[in-house]
C-alpha positions in Angstrom: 33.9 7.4 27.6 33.9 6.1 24.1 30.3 5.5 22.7 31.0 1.7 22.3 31.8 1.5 25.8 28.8 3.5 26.8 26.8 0.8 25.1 28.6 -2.1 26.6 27.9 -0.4 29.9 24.1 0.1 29.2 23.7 -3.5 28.2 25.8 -4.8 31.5 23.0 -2.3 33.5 20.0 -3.0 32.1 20.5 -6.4 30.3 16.4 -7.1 29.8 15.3 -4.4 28.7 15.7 -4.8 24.4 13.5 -2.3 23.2 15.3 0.3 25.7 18.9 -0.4 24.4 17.7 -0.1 20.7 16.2 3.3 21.1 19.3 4.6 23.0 21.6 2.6 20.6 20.5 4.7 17.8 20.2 7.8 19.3 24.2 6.9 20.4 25.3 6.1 17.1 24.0 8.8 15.2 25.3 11.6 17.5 28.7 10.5 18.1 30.1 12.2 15.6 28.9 15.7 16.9 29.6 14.8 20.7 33.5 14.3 20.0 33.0 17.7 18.8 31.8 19.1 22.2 34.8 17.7 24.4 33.0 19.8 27.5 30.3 17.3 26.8 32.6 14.0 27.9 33.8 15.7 30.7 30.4 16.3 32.1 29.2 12.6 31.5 26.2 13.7 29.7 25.6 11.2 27.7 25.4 8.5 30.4 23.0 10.8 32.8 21.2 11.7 29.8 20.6 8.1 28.4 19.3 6.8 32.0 15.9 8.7 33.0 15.7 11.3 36.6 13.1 9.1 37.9 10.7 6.2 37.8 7.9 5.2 39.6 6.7 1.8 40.2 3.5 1.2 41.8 0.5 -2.3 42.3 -2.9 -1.2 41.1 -5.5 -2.9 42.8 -8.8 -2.7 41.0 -12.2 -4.4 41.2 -13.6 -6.0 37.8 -17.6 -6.1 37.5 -18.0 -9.9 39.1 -16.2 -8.7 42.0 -13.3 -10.0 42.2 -9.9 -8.0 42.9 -7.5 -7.6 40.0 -3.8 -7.0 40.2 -1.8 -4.7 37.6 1.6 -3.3 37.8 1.8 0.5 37.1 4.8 2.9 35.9 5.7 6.5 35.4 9.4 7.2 33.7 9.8 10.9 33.6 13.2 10.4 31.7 14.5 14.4 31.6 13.0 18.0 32.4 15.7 19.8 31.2 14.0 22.2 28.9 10.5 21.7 30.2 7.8 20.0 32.7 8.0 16.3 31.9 5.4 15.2 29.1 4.2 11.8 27.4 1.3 9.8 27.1 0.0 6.9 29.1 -0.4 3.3 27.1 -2.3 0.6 28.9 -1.8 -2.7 26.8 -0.9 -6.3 28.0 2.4 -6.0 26.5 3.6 -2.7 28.5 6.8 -3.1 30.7 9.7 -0.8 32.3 11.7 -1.6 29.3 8.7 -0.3 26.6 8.4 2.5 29.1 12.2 3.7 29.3 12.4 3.7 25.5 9.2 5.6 24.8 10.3 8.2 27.2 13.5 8.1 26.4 12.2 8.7 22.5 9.8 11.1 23.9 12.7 13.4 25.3 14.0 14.2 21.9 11.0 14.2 20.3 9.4 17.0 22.5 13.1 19.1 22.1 12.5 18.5 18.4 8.8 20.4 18.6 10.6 24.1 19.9 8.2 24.3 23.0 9.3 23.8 26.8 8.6 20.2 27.6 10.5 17.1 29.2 10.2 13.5 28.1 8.1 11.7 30.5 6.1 8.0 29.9 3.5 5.5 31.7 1.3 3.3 31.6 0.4 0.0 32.7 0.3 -3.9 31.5 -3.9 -4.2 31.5 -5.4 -4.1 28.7 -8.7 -2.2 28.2 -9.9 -4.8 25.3 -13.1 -6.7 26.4 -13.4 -4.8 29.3 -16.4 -2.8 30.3 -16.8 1.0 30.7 -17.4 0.7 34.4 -14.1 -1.7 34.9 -12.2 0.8 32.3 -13.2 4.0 34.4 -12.0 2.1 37.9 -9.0 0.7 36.6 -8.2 4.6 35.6 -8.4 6.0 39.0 -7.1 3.5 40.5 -4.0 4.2 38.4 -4.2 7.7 39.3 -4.0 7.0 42.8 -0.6 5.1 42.7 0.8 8.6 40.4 -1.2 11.8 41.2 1.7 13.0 43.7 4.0 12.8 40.7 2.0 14.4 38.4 1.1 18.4 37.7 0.9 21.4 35.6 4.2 22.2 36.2 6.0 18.9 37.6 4.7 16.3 34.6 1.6 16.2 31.8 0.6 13.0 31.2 -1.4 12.2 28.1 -3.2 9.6 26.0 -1.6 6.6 24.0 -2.0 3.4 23.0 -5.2 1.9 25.3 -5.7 5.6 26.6 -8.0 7.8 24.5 -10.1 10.9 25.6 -12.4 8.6 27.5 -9.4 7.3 29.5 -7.6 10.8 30.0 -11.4 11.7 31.3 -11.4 9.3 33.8 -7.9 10.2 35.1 -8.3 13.4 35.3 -11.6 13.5 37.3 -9.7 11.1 40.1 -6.9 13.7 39.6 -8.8 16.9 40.1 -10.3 15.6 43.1 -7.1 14.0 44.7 -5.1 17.1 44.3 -8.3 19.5 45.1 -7.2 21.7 42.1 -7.9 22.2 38.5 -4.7 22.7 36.7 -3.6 21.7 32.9 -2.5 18.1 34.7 -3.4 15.8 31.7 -3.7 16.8 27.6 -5.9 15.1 25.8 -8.6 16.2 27.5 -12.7 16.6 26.7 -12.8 20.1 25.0 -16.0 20.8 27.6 -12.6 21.1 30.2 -9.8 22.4 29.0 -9.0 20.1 25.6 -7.2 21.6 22.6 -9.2 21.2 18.8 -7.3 19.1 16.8 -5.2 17.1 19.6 -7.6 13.7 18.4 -6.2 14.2 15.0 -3.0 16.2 15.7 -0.4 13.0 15.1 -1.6 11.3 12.3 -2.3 14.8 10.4 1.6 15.9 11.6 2.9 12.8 10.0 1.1 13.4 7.1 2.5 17.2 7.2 5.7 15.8 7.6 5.9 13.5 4.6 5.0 16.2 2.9 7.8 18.8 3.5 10.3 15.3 2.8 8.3 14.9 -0.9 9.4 18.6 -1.1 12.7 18.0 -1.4 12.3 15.7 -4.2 9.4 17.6 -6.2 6.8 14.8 -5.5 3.1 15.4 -5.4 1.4 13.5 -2.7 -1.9 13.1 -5.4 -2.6 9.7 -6.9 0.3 8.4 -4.1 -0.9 4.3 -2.7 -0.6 4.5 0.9 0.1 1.2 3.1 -1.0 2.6 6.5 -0.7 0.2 9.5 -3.1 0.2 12.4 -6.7 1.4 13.3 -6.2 3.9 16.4 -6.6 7.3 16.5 -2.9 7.8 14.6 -3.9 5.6 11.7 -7.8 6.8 11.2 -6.6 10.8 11.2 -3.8 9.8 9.0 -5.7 8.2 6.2 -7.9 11.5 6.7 -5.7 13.7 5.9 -4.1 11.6 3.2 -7.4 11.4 1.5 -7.7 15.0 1.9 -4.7 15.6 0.3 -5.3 14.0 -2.8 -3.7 10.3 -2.0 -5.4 7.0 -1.5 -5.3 4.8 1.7 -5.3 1.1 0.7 -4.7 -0.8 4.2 -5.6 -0.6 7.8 -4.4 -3.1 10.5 -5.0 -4.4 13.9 -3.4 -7.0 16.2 -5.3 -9.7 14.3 -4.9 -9.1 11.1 -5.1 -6.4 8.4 -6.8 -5.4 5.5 -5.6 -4.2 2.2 -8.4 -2.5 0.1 -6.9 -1.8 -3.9 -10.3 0.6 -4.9 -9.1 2.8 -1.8 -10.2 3.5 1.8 -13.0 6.9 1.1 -14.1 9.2 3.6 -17.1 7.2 3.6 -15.5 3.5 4.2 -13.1 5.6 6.9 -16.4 7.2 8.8 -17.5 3.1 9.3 -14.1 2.3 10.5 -14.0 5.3 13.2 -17.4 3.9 14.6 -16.3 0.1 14.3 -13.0 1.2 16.5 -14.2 3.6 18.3 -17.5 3.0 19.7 -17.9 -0.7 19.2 -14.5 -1.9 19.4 -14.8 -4.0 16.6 -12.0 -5.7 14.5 -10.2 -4.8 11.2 -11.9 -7.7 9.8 -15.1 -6.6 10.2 -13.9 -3.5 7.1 -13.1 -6.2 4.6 -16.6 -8.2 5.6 -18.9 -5.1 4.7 -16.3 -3.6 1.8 -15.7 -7.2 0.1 -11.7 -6.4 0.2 -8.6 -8.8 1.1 -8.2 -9.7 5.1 -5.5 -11.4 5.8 -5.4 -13.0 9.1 -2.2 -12.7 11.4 -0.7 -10.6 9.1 0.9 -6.6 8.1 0.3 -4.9 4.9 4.0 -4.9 3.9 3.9 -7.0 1.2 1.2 -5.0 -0.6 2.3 -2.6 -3.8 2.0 0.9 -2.5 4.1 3.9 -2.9 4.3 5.1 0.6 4.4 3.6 3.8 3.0 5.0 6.9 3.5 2.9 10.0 0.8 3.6 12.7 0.9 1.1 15.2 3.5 0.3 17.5 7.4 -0.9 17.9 9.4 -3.4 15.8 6.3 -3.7 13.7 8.3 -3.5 10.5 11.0 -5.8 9.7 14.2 -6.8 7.6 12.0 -8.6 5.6 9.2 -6.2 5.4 11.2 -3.5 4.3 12.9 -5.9 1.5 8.9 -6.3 0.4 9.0 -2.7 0.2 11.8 -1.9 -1.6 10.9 -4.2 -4.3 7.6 -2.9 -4.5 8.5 0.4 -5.3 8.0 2.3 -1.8 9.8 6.0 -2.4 8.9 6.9 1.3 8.1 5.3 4.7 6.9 8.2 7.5 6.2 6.7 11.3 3.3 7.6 12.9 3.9 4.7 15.7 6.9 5.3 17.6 10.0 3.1 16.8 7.6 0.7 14.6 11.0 0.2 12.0 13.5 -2.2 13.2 17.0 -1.0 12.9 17.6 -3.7 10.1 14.6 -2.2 8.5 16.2 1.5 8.7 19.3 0.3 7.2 17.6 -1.3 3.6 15.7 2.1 3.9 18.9 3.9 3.9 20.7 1.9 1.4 17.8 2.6 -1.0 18.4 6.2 -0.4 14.4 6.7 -0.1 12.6 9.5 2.4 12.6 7.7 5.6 11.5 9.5 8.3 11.7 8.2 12.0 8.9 9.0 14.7 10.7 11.3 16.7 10.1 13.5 14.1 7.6 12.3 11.7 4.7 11.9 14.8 5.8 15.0 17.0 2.7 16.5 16.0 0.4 14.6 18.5 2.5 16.4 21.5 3.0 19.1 19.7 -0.8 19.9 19.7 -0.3 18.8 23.5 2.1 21.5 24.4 -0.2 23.9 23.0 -3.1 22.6 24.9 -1.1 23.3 27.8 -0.3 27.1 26.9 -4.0 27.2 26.3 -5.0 25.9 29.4 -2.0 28.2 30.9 -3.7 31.3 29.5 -7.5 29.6 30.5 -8.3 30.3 26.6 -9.0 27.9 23.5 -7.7 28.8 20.2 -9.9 27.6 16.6 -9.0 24.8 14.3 -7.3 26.9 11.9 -4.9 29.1 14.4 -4.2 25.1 15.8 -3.7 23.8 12.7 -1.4 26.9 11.6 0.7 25.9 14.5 0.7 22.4 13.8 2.2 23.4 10.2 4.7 25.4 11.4 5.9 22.9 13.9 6.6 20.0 11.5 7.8 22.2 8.9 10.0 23.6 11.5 11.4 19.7 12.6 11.7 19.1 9.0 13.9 21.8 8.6 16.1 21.2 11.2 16.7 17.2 10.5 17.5 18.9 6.9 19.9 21.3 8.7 21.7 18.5 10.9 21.1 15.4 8.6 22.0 16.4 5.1 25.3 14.3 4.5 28.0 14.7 1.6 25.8 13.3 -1.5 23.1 15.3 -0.4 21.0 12.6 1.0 19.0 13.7 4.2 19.4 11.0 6.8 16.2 12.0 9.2 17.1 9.6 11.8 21.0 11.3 12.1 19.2 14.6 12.0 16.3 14.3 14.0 18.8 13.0 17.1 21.2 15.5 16.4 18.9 18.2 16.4 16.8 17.0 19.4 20.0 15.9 21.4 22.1 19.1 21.2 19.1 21.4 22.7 18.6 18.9 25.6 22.8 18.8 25.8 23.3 22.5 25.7 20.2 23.1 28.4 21.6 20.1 31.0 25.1 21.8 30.6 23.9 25.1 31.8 22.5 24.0 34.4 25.1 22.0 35.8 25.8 18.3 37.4 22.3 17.9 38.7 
């Protein structure tokens, strides 16, 4: 089946579900040229049974808020593939979740996780309630009652969830106390756990510090020095706070955070200082972006993302189809020589293509923000080996692994005039290990 057709097919199948047909678009385009080179590959009809996930689980959560009254959410878990590995991926809990958010993350996820060299599948949940202006007690019970509609499908060895957007070490907490006394065991079930029970160092800050890793081996290849470097950093999570951390401690300057309702672009330069007030504003007090630009005296700019702002490097860090045709043209004529995701698919595919015209270092998050479940899957061989490794053996790792990712999207994405297309060589790389595993072991 030709890829157009597979496409066509996909669309026919799943015709509401946008965000899922972009991701697998992609992925389709950019391998076609090396599956006509695997003929045994069309014969098998692995691109179709890899494109649509082994299982998913749809389930009601029924919660109670704290006036009493009884609340109604929908639940899912995709576990997309567990070819080379348990299935693995986060949990998001935002209003704006659904199957077709959840069947591109874990489809994403899949390659992403063959991309890091350990054994893990590509799994994904989550749920459409969103933890904003809700109380601890109402955040905790919403947690296990998610856990009782997925527990049986969950496990050390069957599928690891973790944290993601609405789910941080609080959440994972929650979930896995209702886990470990549901399934009367305690097993590596959930990464992203309290280091008092079984968390790795460095998983908090393992994505936004593998991004930054990652832009680093792509300013390699082009003899640029990170130092003195404007950064345009989206978002105010987790990804985005250990980002600008490491940026700063590399030498480069931070100028813009974001959130849903607004963001704010700060020309002196986001310090360790101004970034310590905006860890506490997000993540004890929940507070707003706009409270940064109230005690700092810097631009806000309500409703709106920081593309438009002169920088010289673009970090997206907050979630899909965040950057567009239009904010990508800002960028380009502002001078941007690199854009590095730390949010997964947060670049339109129009976006991708003015990137690529430009020739610039454009790296996509399969690869760019591996390092948050990269840190994972070592939190899992630690928990395997009942152990805990130090910052710096974690940190080694971490390293290794992106340089290692960077490598091969250099290996399978470096076309004729020497340009390295990331996105080509990032889904080549991650597709042909998942390919070559599926293959062996058979039509399953």
């Amino acid at each position: 089946m030709k890829h157009s057709e597979i496409i066509e097919l996909l669309r026919k199948r799943f015709p509401n579900e946008p965000e899922y047909q972009q991701a697998v678009v992609e992925v389709v385009e950019s391998i076609t040229e090396v599956y006509n080179q695997h003929p045994e590959f069309a014969k098998a009809n692995l691109i179709e049974r890899l494109i649509i996930p082994d299982k998913i689980h749809t389930f009601r959560i029924t919660w109670i808020d704290d006036n009493g009254n009884v609340q109604t959410n929908m639940g899912y878990r995709v576990q997309h593939n567990n070819a080379i590995g348990p299935y693995k991926g986060g949990i998001r809990f935002h209003s704006s979740v659904s199957l077709s958010i959840l069947k591109f993350l874990a489809f994403e996820q899949t390659f992403k996780n063959a991309l890091t060299t350990l054994p893990m599948g590509g799994a994904k949940g989550g749920s459409d309630f969103s933890p904003r202006g809700k109380s601890q007690n109402e955040i905790m019970r919403f947690c296990q009652a998610y856990v009782e509609g997925v527990w049986k499908n969950i496990g050390a060895n069957l599928d690891v969830p973790a944290g993601d957007i609405g789910v941080g070490g609080r959440e994972v907490g929650y979930m896995y106390g209702k886990y470990k006394k549901l399934a009367d065991e305690f097993t590596g079930a959930f990464t992203g756990k309290g280091r008092e029970f079984g968390g790795s160092i460095l998983r908090p800050e393992a994505t936004g510090y593998g991004n930054v890793y990652f832009l680093l081996e792509m300013l390699k290849t082009r003899n640029i020095n990170i130092k003195g470097k404007r950064c345009l950093v989206s978002g105010s999570g987790n990804v985005a706070q250990y980002t600008c951390e490491k940026l700063i401690e590399m030498g480069a300057i931070p100028v813009s955070l974001s959130d849903s309702d607004g963001y704010i672009y700060d020309p002196e330069g986001i310090t360790t200082e101004k970034l310590q007030f905006v860890m506490e504003l997000k993540n004890l007090y929940r507070g707003r972006i706009r409270e940064y630009a109230e005690e700092f005296g810097c631009k806000y700019v309500a409703g709106g993302r920081p593309w438009t702002e002169k920088a010289d490097i673009a970090l997206p860090s907050a979630t899909q189809n965040e950057l567009n045709k239009s904010d990508a043209e800002a960028l380009m004529k502002n001078g941007i020589i690199a854009v590095s995701e730390g949010a997964n698919m947060p670049s339109t595919p129009e976006a991708i293509e003015i990137f690529q015209q430009h020739k610039i270092l454009y790296a996509p998050g399969k690869a760019a923000n591996a390092g948050g479940v990269s840190v994972s899957g070592l939190e899992m061989t630690q928990n395997s080996e009942r152990y805990s490794w130090t910052a710096e053996q974690v940190d080694e790792k971490l390293k290794w692994i992106m340089s290692n990712i960077h490598e091969n999207c250099v290996k399978y994405g470096t076309e004729t005039d020497g340009y390295i297309n990331y996105v080509k060589g990032a889904n080549i790389a991650g597709f042909m290990k998942v390919a070559k595993a599926m293959m062996m072991q058979g039509v399953v």
